[in-house]
TIRO-2110 file (N, C-alpha, C; in Angstrom, 1 decimal):
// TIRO-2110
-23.1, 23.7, -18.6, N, 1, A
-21.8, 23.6, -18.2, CA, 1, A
-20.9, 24.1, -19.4, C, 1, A
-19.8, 24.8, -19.2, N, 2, A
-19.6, 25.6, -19.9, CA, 2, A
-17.7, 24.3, -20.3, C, 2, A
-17.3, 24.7, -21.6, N, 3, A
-16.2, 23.4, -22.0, CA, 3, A
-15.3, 23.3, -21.0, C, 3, A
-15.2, 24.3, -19.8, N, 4, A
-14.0, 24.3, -18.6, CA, 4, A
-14.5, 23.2, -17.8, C, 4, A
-15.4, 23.6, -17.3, N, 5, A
-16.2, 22.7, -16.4, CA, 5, A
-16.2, 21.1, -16.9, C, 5, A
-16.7, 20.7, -18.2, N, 6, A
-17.0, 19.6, -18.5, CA, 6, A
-15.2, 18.9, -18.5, C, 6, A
-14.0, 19.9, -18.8, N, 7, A
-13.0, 19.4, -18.6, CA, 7, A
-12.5, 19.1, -17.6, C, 7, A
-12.8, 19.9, -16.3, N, 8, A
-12.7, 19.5, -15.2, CA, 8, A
-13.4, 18.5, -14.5, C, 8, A
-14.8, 18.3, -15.2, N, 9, A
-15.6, 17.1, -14.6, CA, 9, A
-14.6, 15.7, -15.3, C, 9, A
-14.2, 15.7, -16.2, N, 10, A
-13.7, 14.6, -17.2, CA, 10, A
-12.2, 14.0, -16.4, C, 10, A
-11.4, 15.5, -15.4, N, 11, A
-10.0, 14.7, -14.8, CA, 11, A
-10.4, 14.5, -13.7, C, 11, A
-11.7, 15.1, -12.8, N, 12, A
-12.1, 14.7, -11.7, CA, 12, A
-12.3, 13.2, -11.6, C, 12, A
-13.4, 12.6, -12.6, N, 13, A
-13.6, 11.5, -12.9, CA, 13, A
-12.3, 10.3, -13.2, C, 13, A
-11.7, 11.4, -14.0, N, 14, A
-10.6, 10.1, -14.3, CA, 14, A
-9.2, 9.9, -12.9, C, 14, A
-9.4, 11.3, -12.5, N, 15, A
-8.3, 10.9, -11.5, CA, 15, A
-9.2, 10.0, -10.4, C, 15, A
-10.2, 10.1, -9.9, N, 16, A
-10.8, 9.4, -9.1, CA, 16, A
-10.9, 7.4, -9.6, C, 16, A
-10.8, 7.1, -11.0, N, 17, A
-10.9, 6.1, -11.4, CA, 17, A
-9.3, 5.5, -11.3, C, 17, A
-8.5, 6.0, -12.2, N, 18, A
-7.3, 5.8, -12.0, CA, 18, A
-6.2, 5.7, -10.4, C, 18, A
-7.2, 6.5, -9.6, N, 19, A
-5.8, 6.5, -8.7, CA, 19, A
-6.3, 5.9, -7.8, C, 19, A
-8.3, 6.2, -7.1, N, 20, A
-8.6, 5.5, -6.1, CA, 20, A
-8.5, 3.9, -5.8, C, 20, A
-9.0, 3.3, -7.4, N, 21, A
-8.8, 2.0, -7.5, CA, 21, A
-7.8, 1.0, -7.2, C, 21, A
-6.8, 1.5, -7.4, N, 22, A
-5.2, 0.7, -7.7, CA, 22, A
-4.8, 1.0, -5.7, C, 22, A
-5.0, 2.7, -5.1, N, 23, A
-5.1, 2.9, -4.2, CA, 23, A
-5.9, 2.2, -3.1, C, 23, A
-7.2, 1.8, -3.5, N, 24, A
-7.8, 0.7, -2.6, CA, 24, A
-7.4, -0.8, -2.5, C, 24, A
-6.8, -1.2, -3.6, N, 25, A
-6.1, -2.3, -4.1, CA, 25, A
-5.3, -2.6, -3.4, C, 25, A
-4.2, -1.6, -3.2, N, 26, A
-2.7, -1.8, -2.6, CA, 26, A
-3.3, -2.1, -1.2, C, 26, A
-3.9, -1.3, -0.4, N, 27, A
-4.5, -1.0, 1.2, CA, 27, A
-5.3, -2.7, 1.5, C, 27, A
-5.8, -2.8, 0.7, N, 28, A
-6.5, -4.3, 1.3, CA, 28, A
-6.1, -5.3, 0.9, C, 28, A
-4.9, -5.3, -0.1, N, 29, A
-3.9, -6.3, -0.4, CA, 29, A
-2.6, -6.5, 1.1, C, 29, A
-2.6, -5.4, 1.2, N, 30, A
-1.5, -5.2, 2.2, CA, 30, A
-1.9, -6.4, 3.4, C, 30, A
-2.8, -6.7, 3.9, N, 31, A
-2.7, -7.4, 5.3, CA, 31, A
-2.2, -9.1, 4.6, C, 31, A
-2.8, -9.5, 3.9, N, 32, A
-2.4, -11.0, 2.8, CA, 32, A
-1.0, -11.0, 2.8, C, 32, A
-0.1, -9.8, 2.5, N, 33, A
1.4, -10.6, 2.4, CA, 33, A
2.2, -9.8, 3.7, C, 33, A
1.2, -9.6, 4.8, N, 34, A
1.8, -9.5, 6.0, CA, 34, A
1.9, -10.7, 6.9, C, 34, A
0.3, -11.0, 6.6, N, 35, A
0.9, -13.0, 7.2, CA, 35, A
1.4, -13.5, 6.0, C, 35, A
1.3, -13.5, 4.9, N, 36, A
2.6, -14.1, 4.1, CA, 36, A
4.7, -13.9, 4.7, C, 36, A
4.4, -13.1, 5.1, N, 37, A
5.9, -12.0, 5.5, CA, 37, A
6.3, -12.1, 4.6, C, 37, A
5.9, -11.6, 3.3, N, 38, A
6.3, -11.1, 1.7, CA, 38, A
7.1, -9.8, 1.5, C, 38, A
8.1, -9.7, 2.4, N, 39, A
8.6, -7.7, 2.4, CA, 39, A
8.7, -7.5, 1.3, C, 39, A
9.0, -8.1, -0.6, N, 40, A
9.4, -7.6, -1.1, CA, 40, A
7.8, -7.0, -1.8, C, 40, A
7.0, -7.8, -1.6, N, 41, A
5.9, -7.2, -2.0, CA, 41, A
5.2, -6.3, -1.4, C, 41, A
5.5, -6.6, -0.2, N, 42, A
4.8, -5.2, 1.0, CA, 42, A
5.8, -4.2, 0.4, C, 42, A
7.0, -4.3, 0.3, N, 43, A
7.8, -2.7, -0.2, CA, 43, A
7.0, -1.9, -1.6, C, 43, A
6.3, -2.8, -2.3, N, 44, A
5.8, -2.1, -3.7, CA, 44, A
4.0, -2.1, -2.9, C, 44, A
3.6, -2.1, -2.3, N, 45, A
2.2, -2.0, -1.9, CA, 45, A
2.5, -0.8, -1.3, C, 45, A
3.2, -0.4, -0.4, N, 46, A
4.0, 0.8, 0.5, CA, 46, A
4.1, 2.0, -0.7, C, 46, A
4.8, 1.8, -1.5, N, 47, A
5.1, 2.5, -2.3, CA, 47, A
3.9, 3.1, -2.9, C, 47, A
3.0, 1.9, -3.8, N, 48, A
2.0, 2.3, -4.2, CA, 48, A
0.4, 3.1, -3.5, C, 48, A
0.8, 2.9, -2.3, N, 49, A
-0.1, 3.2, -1.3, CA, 49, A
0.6, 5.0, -1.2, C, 49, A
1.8, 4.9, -1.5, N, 50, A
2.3, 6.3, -1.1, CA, 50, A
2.1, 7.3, -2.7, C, 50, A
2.4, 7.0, -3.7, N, 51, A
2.2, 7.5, -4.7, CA, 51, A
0.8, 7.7, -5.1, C, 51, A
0.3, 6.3, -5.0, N, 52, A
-1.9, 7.1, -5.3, CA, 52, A
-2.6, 7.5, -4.5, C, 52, A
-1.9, 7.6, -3.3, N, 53, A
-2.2, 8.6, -2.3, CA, 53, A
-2.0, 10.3, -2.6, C, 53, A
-0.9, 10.4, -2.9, N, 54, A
-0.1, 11.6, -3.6, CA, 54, A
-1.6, 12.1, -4.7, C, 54, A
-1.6, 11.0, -5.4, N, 55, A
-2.2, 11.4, -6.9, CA, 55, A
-3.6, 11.4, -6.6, C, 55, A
-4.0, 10.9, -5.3, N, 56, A
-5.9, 11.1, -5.0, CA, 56, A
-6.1, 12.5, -4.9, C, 56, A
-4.4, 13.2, -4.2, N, 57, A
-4.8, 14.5, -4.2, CA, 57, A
-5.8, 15.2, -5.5, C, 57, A
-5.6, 14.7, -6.6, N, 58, A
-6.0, 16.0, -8.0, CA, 58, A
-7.5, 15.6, -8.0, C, 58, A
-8.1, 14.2, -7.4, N, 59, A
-9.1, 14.0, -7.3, CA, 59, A
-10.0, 15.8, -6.3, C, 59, A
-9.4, 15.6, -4.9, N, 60, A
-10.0, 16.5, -4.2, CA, 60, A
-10.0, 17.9, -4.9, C, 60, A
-8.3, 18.1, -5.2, N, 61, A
-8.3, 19.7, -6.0, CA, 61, A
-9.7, 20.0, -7.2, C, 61, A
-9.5, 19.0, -8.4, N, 62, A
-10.4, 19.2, -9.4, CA, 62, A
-11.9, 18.9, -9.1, C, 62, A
-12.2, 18.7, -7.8, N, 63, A
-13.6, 18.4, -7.2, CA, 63, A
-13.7, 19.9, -6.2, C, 63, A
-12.7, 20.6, -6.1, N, 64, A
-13.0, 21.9, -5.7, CA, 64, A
-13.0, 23.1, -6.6, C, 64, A
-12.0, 22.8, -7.9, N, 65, A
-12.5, 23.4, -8.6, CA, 65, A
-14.2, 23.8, -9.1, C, 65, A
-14.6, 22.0, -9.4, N, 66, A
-15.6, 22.0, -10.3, CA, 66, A
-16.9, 22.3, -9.4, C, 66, A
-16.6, 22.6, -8.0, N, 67, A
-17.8, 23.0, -7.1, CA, 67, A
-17.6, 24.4, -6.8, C, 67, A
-16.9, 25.5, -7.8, N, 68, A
-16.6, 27.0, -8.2, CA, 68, A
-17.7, 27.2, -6.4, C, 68, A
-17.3, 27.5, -5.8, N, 69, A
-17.3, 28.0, -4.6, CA, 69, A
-18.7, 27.7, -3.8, C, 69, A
-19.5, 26.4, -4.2, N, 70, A
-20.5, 26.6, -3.3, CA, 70, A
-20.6, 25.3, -2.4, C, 70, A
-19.7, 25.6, -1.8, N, 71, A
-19.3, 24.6, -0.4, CA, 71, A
-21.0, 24.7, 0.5, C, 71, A
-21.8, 25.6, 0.2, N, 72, A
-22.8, 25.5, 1.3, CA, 72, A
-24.2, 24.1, 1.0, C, 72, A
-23.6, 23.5, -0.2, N, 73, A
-24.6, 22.8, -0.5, CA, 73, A
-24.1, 21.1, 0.7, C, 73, A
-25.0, 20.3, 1.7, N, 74, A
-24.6, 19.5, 2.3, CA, 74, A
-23.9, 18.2, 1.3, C, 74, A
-24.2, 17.6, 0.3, N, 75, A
-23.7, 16.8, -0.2, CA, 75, A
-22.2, 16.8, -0.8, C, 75, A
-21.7, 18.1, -1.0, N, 76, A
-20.4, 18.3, -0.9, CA, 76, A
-19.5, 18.5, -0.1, C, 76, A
-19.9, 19.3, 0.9, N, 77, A
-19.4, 19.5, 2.4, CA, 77, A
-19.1, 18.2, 3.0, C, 77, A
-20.3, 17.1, 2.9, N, 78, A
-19.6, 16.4, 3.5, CA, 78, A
-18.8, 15.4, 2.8, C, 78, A
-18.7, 15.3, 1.3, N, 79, A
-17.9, 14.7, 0.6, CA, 79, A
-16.5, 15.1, 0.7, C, 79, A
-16.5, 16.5, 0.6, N, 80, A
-15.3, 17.3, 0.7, CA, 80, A
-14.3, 17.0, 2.7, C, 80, A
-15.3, 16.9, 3.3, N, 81, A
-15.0, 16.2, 4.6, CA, 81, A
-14.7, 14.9, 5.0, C, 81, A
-15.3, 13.7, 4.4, N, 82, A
-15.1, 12.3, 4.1, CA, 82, A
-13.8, 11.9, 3.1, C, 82, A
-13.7, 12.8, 2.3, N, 83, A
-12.5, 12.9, 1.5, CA, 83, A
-11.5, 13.4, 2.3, C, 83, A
-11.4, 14.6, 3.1, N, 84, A
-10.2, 14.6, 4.1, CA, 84, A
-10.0, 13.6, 5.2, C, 84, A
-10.9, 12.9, 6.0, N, 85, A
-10.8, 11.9, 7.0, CA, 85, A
-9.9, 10.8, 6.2, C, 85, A
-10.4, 10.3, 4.6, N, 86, A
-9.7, 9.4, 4.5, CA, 86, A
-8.9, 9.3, 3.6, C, 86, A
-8.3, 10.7, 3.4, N, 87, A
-6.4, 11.2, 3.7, CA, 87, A
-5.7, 10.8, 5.1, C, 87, A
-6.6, 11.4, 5.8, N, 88, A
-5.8, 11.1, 7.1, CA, 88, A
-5.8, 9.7, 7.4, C, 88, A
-6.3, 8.8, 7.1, N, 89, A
-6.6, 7.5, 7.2, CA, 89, A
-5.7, 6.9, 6.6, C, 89, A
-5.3, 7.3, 5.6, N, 90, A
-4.2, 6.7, 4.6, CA, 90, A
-2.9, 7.2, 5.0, C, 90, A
-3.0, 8.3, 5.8, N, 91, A
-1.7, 8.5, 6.4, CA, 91, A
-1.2, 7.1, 7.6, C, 91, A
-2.1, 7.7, 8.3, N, 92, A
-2.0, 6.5, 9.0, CA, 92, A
-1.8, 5.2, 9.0, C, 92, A
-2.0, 4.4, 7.6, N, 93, A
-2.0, 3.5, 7.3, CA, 93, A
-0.5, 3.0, 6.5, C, 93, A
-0.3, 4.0, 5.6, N, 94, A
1.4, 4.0, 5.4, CA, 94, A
2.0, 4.0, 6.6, C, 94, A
1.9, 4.6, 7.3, N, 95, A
2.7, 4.9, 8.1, CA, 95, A
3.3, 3.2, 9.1, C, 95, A
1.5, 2.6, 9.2, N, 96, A
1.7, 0.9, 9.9, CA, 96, A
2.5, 0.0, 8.9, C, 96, A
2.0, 0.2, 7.1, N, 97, A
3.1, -0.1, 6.1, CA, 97, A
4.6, -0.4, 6.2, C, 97, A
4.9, 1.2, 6.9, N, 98, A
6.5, 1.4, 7.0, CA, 98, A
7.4, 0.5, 8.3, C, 98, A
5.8, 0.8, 9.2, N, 99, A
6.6, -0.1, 10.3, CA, 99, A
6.9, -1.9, 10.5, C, 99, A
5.7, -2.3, 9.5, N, 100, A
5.4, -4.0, 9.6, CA, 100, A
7.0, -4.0, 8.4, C, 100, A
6.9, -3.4, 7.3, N, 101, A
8.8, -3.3, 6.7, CA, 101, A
9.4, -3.1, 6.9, C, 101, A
9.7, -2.6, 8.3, N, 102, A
11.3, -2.4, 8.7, CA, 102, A
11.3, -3.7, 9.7, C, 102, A
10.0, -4.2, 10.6, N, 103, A
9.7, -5.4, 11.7, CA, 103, A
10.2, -6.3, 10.2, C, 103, A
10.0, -6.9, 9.4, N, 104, A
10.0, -7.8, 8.5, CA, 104, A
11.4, -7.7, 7.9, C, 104, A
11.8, -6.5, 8.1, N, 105, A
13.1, -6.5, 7.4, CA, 105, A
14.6, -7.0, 8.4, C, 105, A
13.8, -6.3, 9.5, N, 106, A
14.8, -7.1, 11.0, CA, 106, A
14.9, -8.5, 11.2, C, 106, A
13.9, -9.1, 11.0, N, 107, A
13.5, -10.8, 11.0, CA, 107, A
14.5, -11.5, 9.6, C, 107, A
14.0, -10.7, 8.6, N, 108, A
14.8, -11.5, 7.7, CA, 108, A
16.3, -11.3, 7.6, C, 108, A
17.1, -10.0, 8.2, N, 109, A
18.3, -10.2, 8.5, CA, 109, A
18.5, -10.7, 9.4, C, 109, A
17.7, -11.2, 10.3, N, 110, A
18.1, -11.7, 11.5, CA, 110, A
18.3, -13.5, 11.1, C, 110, A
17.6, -13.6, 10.3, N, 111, A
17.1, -15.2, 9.6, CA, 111, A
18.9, -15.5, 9.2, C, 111, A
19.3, -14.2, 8.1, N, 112, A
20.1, -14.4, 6.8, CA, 112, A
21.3, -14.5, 7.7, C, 112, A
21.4, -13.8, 9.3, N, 113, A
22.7, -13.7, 9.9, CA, 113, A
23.0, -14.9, 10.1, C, 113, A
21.9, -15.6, 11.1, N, 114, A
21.7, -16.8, 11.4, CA, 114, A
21.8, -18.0, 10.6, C, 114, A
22.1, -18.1, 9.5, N, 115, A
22.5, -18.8, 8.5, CA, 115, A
23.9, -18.7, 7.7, C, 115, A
24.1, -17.7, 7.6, N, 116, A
25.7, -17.3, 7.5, CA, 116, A
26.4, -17.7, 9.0, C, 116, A
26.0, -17.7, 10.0, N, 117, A
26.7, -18.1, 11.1, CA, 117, A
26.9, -19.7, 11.4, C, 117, A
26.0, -20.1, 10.7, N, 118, A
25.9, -21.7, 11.2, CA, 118, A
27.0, -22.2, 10.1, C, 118, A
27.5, -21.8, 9.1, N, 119, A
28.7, -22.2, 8.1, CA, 119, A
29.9, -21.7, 8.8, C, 119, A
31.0, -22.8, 9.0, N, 120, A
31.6, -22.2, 9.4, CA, 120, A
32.7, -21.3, 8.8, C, 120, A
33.4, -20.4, 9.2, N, 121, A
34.3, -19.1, 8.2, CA, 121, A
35.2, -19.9, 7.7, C, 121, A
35.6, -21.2, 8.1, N, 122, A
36.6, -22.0, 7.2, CA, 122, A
36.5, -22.5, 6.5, C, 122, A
35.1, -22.7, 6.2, N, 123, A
34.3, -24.0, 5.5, CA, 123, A
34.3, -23.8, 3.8, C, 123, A
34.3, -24.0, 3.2, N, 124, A
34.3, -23.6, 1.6, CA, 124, A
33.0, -23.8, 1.1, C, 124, A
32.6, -23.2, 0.1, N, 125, A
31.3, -24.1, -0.4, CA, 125, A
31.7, -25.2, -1.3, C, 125, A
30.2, -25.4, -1.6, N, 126, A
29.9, -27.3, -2.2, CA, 126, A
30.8, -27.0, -3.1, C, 126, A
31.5, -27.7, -4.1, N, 127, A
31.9, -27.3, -5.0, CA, 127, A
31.4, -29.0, -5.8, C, 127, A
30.7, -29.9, -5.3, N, 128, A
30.3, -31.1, -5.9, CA, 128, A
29.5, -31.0, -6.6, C, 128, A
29.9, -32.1, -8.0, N, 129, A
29.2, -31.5, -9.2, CA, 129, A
28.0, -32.5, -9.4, C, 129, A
26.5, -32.4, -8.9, N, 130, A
25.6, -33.7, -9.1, CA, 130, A
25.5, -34.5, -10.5, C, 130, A
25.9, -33.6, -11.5, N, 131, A
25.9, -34.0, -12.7, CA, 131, A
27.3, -33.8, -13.9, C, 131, A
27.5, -34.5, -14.6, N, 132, A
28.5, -34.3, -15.1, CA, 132, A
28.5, -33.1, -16.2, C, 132, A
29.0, -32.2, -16.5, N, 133, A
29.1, -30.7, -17.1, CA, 133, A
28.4, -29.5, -16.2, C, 133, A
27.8, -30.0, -14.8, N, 134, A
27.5, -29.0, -14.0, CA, 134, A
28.4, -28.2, -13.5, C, 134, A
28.1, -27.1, -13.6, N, 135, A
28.9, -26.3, -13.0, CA, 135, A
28.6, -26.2, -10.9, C, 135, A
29.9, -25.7, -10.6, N, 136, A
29.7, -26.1, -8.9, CA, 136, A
28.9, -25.1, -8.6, C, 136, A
28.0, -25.4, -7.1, N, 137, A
26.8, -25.1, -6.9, CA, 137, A
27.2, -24.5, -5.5, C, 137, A
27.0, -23.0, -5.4, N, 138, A
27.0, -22.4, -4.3, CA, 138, A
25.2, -21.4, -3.7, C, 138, A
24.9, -21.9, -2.9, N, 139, A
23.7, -21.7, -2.5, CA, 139, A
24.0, -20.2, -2.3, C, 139, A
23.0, -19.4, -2.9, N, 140, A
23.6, -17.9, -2.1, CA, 140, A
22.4, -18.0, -1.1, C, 140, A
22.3, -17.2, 0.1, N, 141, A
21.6, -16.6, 1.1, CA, 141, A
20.4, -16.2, 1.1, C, 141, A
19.2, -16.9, 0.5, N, 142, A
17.9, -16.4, 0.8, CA, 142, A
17.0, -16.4, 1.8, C, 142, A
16.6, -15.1, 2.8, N, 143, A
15.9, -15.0, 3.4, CA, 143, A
14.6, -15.5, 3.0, C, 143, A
14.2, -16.1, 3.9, N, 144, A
13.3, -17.4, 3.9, CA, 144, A
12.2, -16.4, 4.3, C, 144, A
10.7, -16.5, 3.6, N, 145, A
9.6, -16.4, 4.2, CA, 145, A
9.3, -16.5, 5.8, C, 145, A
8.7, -15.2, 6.2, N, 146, A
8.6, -15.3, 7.5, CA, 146, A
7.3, -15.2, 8.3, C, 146, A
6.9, -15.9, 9.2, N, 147, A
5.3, -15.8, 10.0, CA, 147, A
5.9, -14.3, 10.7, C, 147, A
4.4, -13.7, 10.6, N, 148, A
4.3, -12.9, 11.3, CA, 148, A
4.1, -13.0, 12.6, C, 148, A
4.9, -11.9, 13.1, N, 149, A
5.3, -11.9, 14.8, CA, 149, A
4.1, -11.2, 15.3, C, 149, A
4.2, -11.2, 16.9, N, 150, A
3.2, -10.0, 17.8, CA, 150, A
4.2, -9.1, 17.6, C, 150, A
4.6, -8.4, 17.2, N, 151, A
5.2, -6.9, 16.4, CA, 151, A
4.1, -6.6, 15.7, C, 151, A
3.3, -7.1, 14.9, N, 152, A
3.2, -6.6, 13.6, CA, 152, A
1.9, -7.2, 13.7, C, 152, A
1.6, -8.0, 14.8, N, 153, A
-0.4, -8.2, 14.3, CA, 153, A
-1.2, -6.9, 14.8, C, 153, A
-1.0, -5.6, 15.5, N, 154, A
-1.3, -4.6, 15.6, CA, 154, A
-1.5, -4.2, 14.8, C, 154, A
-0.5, -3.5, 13.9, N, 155, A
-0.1, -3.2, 12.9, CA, 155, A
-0.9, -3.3, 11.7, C, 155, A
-0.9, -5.3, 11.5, N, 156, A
-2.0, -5.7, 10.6, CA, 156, A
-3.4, -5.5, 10.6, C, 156, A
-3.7, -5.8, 11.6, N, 157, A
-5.5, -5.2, 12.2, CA, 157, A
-5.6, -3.9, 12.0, C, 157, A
-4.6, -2.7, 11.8, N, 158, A
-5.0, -1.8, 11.7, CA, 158, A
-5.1, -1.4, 10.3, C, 158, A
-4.3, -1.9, 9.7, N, 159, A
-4.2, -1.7, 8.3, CA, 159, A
-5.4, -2.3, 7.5, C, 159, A
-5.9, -3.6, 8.1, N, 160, A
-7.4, -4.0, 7.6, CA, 160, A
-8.2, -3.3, 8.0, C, 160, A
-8.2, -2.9, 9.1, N, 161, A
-9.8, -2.0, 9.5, CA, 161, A
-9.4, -0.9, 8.2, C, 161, A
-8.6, -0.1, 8.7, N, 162, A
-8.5, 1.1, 7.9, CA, 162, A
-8.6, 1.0, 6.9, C, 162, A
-8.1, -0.1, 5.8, N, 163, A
-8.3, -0.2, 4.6, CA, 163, A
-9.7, -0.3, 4.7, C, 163, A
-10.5, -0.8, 5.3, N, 164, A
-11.8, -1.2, 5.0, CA, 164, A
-12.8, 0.1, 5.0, C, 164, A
-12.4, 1.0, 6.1, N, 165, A
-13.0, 2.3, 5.9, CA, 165, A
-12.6, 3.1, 5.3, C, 165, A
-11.6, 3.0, 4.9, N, 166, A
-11.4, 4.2, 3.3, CA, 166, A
-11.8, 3.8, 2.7, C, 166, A
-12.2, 2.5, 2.5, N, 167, A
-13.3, 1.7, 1.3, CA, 167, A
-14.4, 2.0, 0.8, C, 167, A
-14.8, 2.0, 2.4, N, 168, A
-16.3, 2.9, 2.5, CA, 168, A
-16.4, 4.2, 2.4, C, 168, A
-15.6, 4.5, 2.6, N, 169, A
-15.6, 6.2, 2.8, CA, 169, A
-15.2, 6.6, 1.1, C, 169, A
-14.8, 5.8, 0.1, N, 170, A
-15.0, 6.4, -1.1, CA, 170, A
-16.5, 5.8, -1.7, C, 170, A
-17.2, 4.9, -1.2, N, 171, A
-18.3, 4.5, -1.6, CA, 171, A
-19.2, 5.5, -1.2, C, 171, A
-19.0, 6.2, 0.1, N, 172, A
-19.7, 7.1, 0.2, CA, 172, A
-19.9, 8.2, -0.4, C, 172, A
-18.5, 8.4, -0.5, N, 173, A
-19.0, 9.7, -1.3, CA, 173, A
-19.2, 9.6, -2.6, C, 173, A
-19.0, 8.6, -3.3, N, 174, A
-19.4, 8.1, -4.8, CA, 174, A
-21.4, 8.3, -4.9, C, 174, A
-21.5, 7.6, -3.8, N, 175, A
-23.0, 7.9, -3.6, CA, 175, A
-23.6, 9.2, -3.5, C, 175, A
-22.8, 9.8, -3.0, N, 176, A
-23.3, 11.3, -2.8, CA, 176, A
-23.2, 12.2, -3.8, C, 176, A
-21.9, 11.8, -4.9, N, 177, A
-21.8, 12.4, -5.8, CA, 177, A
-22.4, 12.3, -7.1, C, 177, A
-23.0, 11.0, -7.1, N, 178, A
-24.1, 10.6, -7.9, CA, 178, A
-25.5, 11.0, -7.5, C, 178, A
-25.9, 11.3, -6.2, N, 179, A
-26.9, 11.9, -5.5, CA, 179, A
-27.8, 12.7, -5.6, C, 179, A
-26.3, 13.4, -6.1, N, 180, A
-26.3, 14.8, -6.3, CA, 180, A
-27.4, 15.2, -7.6, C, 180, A
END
């Protein structure tokens, strides 16, 4: 192997280490703060799921580089093919991400209305001091932790399955490329 090659073997590896990892992370974390109804944490798993997605790409590029054109060998081909299914898998799976966040996001405005509405518009807040040098105490408006609805247990089941087989689907081809 000539110093190109061994460099390209070196970011193949590391992008595969760095991005798949954190990327399988975010995907099988995701269903846990769906029945939590955690949206602020589902918004950074989304995100993350969308950026090491982005960045698995230099995995596939530098794994086509370092296989300089001989796609005819089977252990690559179908690596190179297992690796595209679960792109598309991850598409798909952001995509249930984006819709259980905006279902979660409706519920908690719907919570935060319903709470502003039960005060009435004349009403002032507490201004009673429980302790003496306390300053007066106005609750602001926290959207309260939400159970997940039948909106969004679709959604969830699909996000676990799928997380689970892109799981597999980089174990496989780790196997293959060790195989090799």
């Amino acid at each position: 192997m000539s110093t190109a090659d061994h460099l390209l073997l070196i970011l193949h590896v590391g992008f595969a280490i760095f991005t798949l990892g954190p990327l399988t992370v975010a995907t099988m974390s995701t269903p846990r703060y769906i029945r939590a109804g955690n949206a602020v944490v589902l918004r950074y798993l989304a995100l993350t799921t969308r950026i090491y997605g982005l960045g698995s790409l230099g995995v596939f590029l530098f794994g086509l580089f370092l296989a300089q054109g001989k796609f005819d060998q089977f252990w690559l081909s179908a690596s190179m093919t297992l690796f595209v299914v679960a792109l598309v898998m991850l598409l798909i799976l952001e995509r249930d991400q984006r819709k259980v966040l905006s279902a979660l996001d409706g519920v908690i405005g719907e919570r935060a209305a319903e709470r502003i509405a039960e005060k009435a518009p004349d009403q002032k807040p507490d201004t009673t001091l429980d302790k003496p040098g306390q300053k007066p105490s106005e609750e602001p408006v926290q959207p309260r932790r939400t159970e997940t609805t039948l909106d969004t247990q679709g959604e969830q089941s699909r996000i676990a399955a799928l997380s689970g087989i892109v799981a597999v689907i980089w174990l496989v081809i780790l196997i293959l490329m060790l195989w090799h």
